[in-house]
N, C-alpha and C positions, 0 to 999 in steps of 0.2 A: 317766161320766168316761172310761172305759176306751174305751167306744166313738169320744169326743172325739179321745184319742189317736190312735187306728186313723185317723181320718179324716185326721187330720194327717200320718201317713206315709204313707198311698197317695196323697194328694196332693202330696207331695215326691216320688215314686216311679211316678209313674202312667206316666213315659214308656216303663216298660218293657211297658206293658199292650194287648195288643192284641188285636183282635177276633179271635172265635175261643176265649177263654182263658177259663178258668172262673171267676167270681166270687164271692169270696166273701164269709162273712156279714158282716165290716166292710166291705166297699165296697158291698155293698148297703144297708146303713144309713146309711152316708156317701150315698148318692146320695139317698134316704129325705130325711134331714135338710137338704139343699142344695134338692133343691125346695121341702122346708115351707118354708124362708127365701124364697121366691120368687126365686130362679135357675131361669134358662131351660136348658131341657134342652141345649141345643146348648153353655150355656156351660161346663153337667156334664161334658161330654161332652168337651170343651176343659179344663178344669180336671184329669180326672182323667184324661184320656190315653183315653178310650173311646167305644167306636163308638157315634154316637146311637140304634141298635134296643137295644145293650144296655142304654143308660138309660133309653130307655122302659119296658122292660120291668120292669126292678126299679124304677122311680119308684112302681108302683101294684102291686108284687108283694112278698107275705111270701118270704123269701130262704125256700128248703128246700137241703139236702145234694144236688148235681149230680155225676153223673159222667161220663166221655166216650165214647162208642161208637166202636169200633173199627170202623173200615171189614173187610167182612168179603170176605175173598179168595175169588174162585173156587177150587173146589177140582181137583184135576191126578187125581185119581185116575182119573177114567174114561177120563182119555190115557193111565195107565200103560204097557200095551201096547203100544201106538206107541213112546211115550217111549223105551221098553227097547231098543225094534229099532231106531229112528230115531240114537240118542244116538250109536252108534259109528259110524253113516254118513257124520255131520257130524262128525268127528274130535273130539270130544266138547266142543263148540259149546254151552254154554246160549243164547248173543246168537243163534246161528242157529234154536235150538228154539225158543225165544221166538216170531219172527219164525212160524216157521210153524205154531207153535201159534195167536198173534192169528189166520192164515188160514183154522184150522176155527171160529175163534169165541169162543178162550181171551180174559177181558179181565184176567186176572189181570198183576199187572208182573212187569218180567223180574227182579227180586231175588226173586221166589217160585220162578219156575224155576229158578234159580241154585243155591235151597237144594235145592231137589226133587234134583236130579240131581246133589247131590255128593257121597252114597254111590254111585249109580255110577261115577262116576270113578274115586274111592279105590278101586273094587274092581278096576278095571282099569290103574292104576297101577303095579304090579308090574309089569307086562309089558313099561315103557319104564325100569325098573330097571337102574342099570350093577353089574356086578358087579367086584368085585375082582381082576384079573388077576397073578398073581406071578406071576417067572421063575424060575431056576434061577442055581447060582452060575454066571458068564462066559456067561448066557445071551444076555441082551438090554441092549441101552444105547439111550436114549433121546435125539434131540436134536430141539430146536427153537431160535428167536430172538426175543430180547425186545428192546423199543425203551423208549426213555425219554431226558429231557435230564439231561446231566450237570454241573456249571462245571469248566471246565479255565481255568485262570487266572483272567480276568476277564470272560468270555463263557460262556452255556449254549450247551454243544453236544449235537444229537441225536447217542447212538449207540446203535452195536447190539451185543448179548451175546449171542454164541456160547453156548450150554446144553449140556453132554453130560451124562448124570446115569447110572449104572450101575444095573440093573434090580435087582439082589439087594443089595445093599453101601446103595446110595443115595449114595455116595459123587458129587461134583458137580466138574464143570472147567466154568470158565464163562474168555472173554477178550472185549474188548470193540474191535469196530472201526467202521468209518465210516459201511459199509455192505453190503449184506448180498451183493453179487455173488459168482459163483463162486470165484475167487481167496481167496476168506475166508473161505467155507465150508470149500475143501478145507484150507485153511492152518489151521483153527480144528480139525480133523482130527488131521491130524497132532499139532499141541500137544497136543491130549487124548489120544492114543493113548500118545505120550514121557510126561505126565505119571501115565499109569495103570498105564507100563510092556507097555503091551497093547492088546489088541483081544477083544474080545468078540464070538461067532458071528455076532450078529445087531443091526444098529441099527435102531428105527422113527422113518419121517419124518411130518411132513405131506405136502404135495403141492406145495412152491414150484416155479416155474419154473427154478431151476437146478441141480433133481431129476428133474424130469418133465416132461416136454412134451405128452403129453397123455394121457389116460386113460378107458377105457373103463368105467363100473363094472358092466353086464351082463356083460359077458365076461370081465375080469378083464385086457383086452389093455394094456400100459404103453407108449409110449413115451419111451423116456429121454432126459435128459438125456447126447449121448455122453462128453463129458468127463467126467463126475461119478462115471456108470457107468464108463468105463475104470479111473480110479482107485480105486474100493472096488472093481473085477475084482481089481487090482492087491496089495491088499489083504487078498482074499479072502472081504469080507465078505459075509453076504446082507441085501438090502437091502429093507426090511421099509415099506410104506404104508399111513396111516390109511386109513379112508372116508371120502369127502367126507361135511364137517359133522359127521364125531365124532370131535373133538378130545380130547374127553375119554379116546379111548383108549390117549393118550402121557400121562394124567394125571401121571406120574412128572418125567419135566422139565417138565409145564408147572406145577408145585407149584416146580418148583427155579428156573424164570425167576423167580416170584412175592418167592420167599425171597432169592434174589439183589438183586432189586430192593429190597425193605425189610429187608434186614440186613444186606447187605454196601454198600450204596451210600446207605442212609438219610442225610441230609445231610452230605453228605462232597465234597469240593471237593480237586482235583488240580494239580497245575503242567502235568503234560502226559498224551496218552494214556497213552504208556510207565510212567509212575508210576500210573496206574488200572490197567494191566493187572499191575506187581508188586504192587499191592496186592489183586489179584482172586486171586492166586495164593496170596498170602501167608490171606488171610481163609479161603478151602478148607480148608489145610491145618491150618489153627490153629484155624479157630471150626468152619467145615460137616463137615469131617468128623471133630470133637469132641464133636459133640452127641449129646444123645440121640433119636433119630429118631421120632417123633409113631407111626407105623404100623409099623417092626420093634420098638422100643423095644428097641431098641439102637445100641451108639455103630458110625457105620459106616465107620472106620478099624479098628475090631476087628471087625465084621462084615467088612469086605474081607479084613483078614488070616486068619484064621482058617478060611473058604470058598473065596475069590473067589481071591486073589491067584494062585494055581496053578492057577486054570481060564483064566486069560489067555490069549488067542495072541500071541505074539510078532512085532511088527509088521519085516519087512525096514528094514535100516537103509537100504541103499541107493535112492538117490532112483526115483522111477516113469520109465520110459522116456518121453523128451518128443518129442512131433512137434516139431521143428522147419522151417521151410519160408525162404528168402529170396527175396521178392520185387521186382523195379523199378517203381517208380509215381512218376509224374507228379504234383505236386502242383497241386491246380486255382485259379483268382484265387481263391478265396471264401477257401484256407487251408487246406482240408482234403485227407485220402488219401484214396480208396474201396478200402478191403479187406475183402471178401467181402460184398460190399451195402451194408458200415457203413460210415461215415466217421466218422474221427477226425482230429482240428485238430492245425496246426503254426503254429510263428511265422509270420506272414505275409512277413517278408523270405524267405521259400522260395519262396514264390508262386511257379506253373510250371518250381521245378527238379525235377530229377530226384534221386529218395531211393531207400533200400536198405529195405524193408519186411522186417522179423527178426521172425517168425512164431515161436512155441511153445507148449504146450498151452496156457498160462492167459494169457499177455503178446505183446504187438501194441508191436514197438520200432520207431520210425523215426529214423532217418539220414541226418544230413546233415552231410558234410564230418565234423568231431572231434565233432559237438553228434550229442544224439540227444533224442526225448521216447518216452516210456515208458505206455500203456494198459494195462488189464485186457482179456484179451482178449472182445469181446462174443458172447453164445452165441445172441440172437437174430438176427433180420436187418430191414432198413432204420432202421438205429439212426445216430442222430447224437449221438456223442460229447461233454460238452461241457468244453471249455478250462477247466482249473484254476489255470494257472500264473501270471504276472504280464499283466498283460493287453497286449495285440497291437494296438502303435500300426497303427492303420489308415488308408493310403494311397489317398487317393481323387483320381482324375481323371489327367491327364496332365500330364506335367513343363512349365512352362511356357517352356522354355527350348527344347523340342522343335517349338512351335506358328510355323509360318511369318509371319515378319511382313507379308509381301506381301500384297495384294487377295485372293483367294479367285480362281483363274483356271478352276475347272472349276462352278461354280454353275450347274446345271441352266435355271433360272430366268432365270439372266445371261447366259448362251450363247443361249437362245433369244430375249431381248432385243434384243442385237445384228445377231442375226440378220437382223433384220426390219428392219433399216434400209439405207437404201441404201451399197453400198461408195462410198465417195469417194478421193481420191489425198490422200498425205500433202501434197504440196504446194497441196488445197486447205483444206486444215485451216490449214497454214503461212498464207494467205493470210487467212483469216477471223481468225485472232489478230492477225496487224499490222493488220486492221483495226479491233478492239478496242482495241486499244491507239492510236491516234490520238485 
């Protein structure tokens, strides 16, 4: 009876059965009992979900206890050697050992190498280890920028967050603008400096373009950004660059982009910038620098005061001396000025007048008559500018009022047409028309 049973649920179940899988002693009695009744193996085989060699076989076999053989792996030991010297070659590559392990002959899979060689790894792991860098109080400050969409009214808008984070205090100024151009960084600058009361010896950057322009990492050669570098000259600070690709060693703001991002801006919705940026001001001083700090585990408004506050430098109140330059430019049909390779757009009712170009360190103003439009000055070169403003009905073709009504009297084509005909007298023209006309 019991056996009856059995047969009855591998046979409601058999579709999970598939060759290959070990059978056992109720479906082997099951298949037993299905042929005594005279079913055809094939129908066995159909009925219980399995492959017709397995119901051959148990049709005329006493079931015994089966177990599965493991496929047995090559074994790696007689590569070890190799393997040791080889591993850090391939910058510790199993998929590439693999590969030229199959080459001496290895037929073992690459999940066996995988395992083989990840105590070595782990033992050489250490050695791409970061370590923890502290400063000193007023030693170092940290910036970088974070991007993300924000709603201001009834549209998300991308912008960006200025980051400054103070290296000992942890203390954080972040302000948020449009977009990351020089004029914002220096201007995101100064607000941090007024809001710390100070300056700090030393800030580390990344490597953006309107930091550096280009850089050597054998040699250690920079070249700067000159406006950017003028005004931290101005400043006094020194100006401190990661290595390319290790980011990780401004970890201090870039932990503070992170926390800006999900705790001061976590679903939060503004009427305008200016109310994101009192509120980025306002969250600093109330929630970021109230906490308790995860790595000083301390609150770092009383870490600032207590250390930092008196190792400040004192940033000049008075504004940084500005190049200013006035120059005359012509405005070309397209609508734009060319100053200093770049072009930047004006109304097109300017079209080929003459304008006063007002140059100074960060701002490119153009001049026309009482009106003026106003750029961020650009620091690279063959840059085209593009128009923000309302947009610029555009004027196309020639006035129709200007266009001669007359025949066309100089047509290349039509002069030479004429040409080739005999000259006749007007009076015998006169004569061929009163004959038409008869």
């Amino acid at each position: 009876m019991q056996n009856e049973e059995r047969s009855d649920i591998l046979t409601t179940t058999a579709d999970s059965v598939v060759e290959g899988e070990l059978v056992d002693e109720g479906m082997a009695e099951a298949i037993r009992r299905m042929r005594a009744c005279g079913m055809a193996k094939k129908a066995i085989a159909r009925e219980l979900g399995l492959d017709i060699k397995t119901v051959r076989k148990w049709a005329e076999t006493e079931w015994r206890p089966q177990t599965r053989q493991r496929r047995q792996e090559p074994t790696l030991a007689k590569y070890d050697e190799w393997i040791r010297k080889r591993f850090p070659e391939v910058g510790y590559s199993a998929k590439v050992l693999h590969r030229e392990l199959g080459e001496q002959g290895y037929e073992g899979s690459y999940v066996s190498v995988q395992r083989y060689v990840r105590p070595l790894r782990a033992a050489a792991q250490p050695e791409t280890a970061t370590a923890r860098y502290e400063t000193g109080p007023g030693a170092q400050a940290q910036v970088d920028w974070g991007m993300l969409s924000v709603w201001i009214g009834e549209a998300k808008v991308k912008i960006h967050l200025f980051v400054m984070v103070l290296g000992y205090s942890r203390r954080i100024f972040t302000r948020a603008y449009r977009n990351e151009k020089l004029g914002n960084l220096l201007d995101g600058h100064e607000a941090a400096f007024a809001h710390f009361g100070g300056r700090t010896e030393t800030i580390l950057y990344d490597n953006p373009r309107t930091i550096v322009t280009d850089k050597d990492e054998a040699t250690g050669q920079v070249e700067w950004n000159r406006r950017f570098k003028d005004r931290m000259d101005f400043y006094g600070v020194e100006v401190k660059l990661c290595r390319y690709y290790r980011a990780q060693t401004k970890g201090k703001v870039e932990s503070g982009v992170k926390y800006v991002k999900g705790n001061a801006l976590a679903g939060r919705r503004f009427a305008t910038v200016d109310d994101l940026n009192a509120w980025l001001t306002t969250w600093a001083v109330t929630i970021a620098d109230e906490r308790v700090h995860g790595t000083t585990h301390e609150i770092p408004r009383e870490r600032f005061d207590r250390e930092e506050r008196m190792k400040m430098i004192t940033v000049d109140r008075r504004p940084p001396s500005r190049e200013c330059r006035t120059l005359r430019r012509q405005v070309a049909t397209d609508g734009y000025v060319a100053v200093e390779t770049n072009r930047y757009p004006v109304p097109y009712a300017w079209c080929q007048a003459e304008v006063e170009v007002q140059m100074s360190e960060s701002e490119v103003r153009i001049v026309h008559g009482e009106k003026s439009v106003a750029y961020e000055r650009e620091a690279g070169k063959y840059r085209v500018v593009r128009w923000e403003g309302v947009p610029r009905p555009l004027q196309r073709g020639v006035r129709q009022e200007n266009v001669p009504g007359d025949p066309p009297q100089y047509d290349p084509a039509w002069l030479a047409s004429i040409g080739s005909v005999s000259a006749r007298t007007l009076e015998a023209y006169a004569a061929v028309a009163e004959e038409v006309m008869r």
